[in-house]
C-alpha positions in Angstrom: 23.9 -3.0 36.4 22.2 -6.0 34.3 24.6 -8.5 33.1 24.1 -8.1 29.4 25.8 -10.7 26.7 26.4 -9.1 23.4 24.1 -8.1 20.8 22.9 -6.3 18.1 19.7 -4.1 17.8 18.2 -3.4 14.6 15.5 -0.7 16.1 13.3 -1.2 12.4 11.8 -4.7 14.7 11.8 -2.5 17.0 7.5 -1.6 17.7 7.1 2.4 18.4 4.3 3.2 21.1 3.2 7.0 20.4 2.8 9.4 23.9 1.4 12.2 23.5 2.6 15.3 24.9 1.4 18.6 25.4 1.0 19.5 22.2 2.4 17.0 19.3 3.5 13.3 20.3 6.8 11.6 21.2 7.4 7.8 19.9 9.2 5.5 21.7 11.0 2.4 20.3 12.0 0.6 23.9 14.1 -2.0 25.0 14.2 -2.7 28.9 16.9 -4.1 30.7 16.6 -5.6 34.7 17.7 -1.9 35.8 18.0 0.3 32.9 16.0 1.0 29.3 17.2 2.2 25.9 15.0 3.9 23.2 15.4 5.9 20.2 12.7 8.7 20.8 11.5 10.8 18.2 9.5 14.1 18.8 7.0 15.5 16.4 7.0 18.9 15.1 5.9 20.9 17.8 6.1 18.8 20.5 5.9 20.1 23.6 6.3 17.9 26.6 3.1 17.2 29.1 4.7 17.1 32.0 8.0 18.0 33.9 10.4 15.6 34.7 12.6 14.6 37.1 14.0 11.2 36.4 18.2 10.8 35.0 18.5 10.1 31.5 21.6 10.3 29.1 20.0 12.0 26.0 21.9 11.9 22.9 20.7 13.7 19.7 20.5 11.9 16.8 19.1 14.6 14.3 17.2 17.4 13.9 17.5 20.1 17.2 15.6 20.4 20.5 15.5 22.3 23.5 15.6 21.0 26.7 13.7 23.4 29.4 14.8 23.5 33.1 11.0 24.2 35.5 14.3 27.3 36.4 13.0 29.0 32.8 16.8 27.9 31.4 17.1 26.7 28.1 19.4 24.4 26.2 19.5 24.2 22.7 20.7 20.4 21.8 21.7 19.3 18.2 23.0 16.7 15.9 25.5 15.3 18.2 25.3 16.8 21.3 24.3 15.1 24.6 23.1 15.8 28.2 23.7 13.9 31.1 21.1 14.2 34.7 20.4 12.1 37.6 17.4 11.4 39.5 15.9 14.5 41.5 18.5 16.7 40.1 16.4 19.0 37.9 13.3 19.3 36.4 13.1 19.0 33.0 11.1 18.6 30.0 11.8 19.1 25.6 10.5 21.1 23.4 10.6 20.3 19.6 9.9 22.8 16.9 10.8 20.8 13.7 11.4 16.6 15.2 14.3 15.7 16.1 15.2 11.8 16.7 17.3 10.9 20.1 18.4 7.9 22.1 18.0 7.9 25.4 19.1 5.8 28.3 18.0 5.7 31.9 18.0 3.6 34.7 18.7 3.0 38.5 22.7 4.1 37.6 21.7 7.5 37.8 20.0 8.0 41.0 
């Protein structure tokens, strides 16, 4: 893991990229670390990823709701406060947003 002195983030400096998915668009506020990235993500209203995924991420939900699709048809409904935790390789994954919902996210080599 990076050797990280302390600090504070105000994410409004913070620039948002926009990534569009399969349908609506996902924008990312990012800050990257030598082995590991933060970012607040927010999905649109229908958002529908473009892709599955496969890489470990801590996701945290910050508002709103989403679901969180295994390629396995299983879905996970994830609200205010809840949180998923998946390494490298161990599923594949991708979110679904009916209304925006606003997360932070961290991922990184820790969780291959």
């Amino acid at each position: 893991m990076s050797n990280i002195s302390f600090q504070t983030i105000n994410w409004d400096n913070i620039l948002k990229t926009d990534h569009p998915g399969e349908s609506g668009t996902s924008f990312w506020q990012t800050l990257q670390f030598d082995k590991f990235r933060v970012r607040i993500v927010e999905y649109s209203a229908g958002y529908l990823a473009d892709h599955w995924c496969q890489k470990g991420h801590i996701v945290h939900c910050l508002e709103g709701e989403f679901k969180s699709e295994l390629e396995n048809e299983e879905l996970f409904s994830m609200t205010k406060g809840m949180t998923y935790i998946v390494s490298d390789n161990m599923s594949s994954h991708r979110s679904i947003s009916e209304n925006g919902v606003k997360l932070l996210i961290i991922d990184g080599e820790f969780l291959k």
